[in-house]
N, C-alpha and C positions, 0 to 999 in steps of 0.2 A: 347233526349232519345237514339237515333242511336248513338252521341257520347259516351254519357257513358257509353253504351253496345258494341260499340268498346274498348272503351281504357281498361273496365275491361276484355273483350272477351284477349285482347294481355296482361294482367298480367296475367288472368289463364292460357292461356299458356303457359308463360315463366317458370311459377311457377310449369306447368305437367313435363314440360321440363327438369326441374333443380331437380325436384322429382323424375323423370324414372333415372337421373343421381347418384344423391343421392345414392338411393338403389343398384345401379351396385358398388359403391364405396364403400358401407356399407357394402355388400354381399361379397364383395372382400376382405374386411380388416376384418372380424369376421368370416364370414363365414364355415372356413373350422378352428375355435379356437375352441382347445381339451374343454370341460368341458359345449358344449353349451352354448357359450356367446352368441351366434346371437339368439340363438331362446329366450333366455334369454333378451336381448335387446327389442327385436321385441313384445317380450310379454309386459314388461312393457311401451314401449311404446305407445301398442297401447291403453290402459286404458284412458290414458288421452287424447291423439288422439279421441279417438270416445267421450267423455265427452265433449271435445269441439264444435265437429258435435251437441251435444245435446241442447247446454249451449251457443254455439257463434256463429258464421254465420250460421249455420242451421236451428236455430228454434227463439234465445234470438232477433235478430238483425232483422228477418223479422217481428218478432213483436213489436219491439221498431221501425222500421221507419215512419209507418202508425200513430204512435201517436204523435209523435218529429214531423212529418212535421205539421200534423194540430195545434199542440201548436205553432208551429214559427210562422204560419200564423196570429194566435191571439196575441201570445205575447214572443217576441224573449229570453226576460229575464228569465221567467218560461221556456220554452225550456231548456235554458243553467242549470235550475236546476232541472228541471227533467232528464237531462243528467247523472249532479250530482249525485242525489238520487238511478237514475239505478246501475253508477258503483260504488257506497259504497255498494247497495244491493248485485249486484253482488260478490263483494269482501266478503262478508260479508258469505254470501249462501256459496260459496265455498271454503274462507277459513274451513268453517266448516265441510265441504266436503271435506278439503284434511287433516283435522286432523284427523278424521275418518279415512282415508285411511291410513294415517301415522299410527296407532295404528294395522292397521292389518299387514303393512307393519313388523312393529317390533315384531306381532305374528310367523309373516312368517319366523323373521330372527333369533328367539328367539327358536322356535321351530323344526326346520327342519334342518340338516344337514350343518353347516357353510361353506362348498364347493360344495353344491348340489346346482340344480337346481333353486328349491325353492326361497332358500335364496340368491341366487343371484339377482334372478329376482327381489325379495323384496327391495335390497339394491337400484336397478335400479329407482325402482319405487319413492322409497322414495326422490330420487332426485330429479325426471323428476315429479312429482305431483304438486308441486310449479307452474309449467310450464302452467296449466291448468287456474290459475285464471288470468295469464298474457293473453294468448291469448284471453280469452274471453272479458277481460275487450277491448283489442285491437279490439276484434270484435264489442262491442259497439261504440266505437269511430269511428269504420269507418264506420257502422250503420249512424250515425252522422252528416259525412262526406258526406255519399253519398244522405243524404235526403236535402241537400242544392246544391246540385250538383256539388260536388270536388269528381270528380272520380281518379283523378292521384297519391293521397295518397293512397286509396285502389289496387290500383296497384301495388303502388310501396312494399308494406306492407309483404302481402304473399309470394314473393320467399326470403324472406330476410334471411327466419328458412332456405333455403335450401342453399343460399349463404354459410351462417355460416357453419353450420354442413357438408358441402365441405369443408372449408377451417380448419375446426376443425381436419376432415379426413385428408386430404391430407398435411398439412401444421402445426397447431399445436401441436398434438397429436405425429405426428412421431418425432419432432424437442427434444419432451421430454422423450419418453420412445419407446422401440420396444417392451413394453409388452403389447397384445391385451386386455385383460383385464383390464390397466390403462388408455391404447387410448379408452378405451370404459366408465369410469367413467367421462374421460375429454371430451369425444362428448357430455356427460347429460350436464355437466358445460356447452355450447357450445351451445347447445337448451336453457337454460335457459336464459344464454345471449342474444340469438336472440327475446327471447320472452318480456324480459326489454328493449329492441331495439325497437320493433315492438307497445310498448304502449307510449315509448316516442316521437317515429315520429309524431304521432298525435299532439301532445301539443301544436309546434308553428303554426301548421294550425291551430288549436281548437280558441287558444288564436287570432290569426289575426281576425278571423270571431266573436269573443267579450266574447266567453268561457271564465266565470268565477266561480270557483267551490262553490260552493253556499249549502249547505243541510238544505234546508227547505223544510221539509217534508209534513209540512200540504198545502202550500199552492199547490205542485203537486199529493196531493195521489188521486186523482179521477184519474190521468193521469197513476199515477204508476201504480194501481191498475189494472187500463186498460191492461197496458205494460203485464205482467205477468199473468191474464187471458187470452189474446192471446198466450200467451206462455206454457202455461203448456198441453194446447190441443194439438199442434204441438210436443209435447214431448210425445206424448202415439202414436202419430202417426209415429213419427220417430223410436222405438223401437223396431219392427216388423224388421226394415231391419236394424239397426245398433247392436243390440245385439249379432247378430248370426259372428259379427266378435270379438266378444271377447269368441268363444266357445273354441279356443284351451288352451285358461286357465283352462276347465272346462275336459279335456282330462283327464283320468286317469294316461296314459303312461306322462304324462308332473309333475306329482308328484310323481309317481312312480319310475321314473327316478333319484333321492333319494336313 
């Protein structure tokens, strides 16, 4: 137990680390761009950002561990496909959740000023939403991971968004354009990648430990079931404090700025 709340205790921090970094570098390169790209950024990103606190390590993955380790114990092969079943659900739940969001996305970009505020934010978003069901699915997997006791993938996992999107900043963005606003479409590109990164690290630890993707449903839905009424309680309970960071979307001056 002390090991693997070391080794994740030294990935969250490399990962605060590489995040306080991030933001100096994000803040630098958009920050002072005519037309409010940063707050434009900043807003679509955090949509999915907090979605994931709701939907991936925060609430989906404390409640899939307590059920994945008692199935291993009973029978490792139904583990590996209740695994299965989580991430199609998963997939499944929030693709449709970011269809939705993509339809208001193109309210936002359909309706409001094509150089305003709005509609930037919208284009932002529409990109960076994809992003949402990769991390979480990645949050299952290291859910996973860590109820078998492989903490060094979950380690390694989380600064990898910040890796990128540093080197998106500082390295490929400038190499193709000086225009702030297309260095700032190609950092979305840059999160998305890191987020296809971060679900495929998993795989060949998954597969070493006998992961094989399996969807049969009937034989785990007592399990599922289980999964996801642990989960939706921790979700009424998490809203309280993560809502209140998606208020400046709800600012009047952030659409009136229009």
């Amino acid at each position: 137990m002390f090991r693997g709340t070391f080794i994740l205790g030294i990935g969250t921090l490399a990962s605060r680390i590489l995040g306080l970094l991030r933001d100096v570098v994000t803040a630098a390169t958009f920050g002072m761009s005519a037309g409010g790209l940063m707050d434009a950024f900043v807003a679509a990103f955090r949509l999915p950002d907090v979605a994931r606190r709701f939907f991936g390590d925060g609430s989906l993955g404390v409640s899939f561990i307590p059920v994945f380790s008692k199935t291993w114990q009973e029978d490792r092969q139904k583990a590996w496909t209740l695994l299965s079943v989580t991430l199609y659900k998963v997939f499944f739940y929030l693709f449709v959740f970011v269809l939705v969001g993509e339809l208001l996305c193109w309210v936002g970009i359909r309706y409001f000023h094509p150089e305003g505020r709005v509609a930037l934010t919208a284009y932002l978003l529409s990109l960076l939403l994809p992003y949402l069901i990769l991390i979480c699915m990645a949050a299952v997997c290291s859910a996973a991971m860590q109820a078998l006791g492989r903490f060094t993938i979950s380690t390694i996992v989380p600064p990898i968004l910040n890796v990128i999107w540093l080197l998106g900043l500082l390295v490929i963005a400038p190499f193709y354009t000086n225009d702030p606003e297309v260095q700032c479409y190609i950092l979305t590109v840059c999160i998305l990648a890191a987020g296809i990164i971060q679900v495929l690290l998993h795989l060949p630890f998954l597969r070493k430990n006998g992961f094989r993707f399996n969807l049969n449903f009937v034989l785990v839905s007592p399990e599922t079931k289980e999964v996801f009424k642990n989960f939706f309680p921790k979700i009424f309970g998490l809203t309280s404090i993560h809502l209140n960071v998606l208020s400046p979307l709800a600012l009047p001056g952030f659409f009136l700025a229009d």
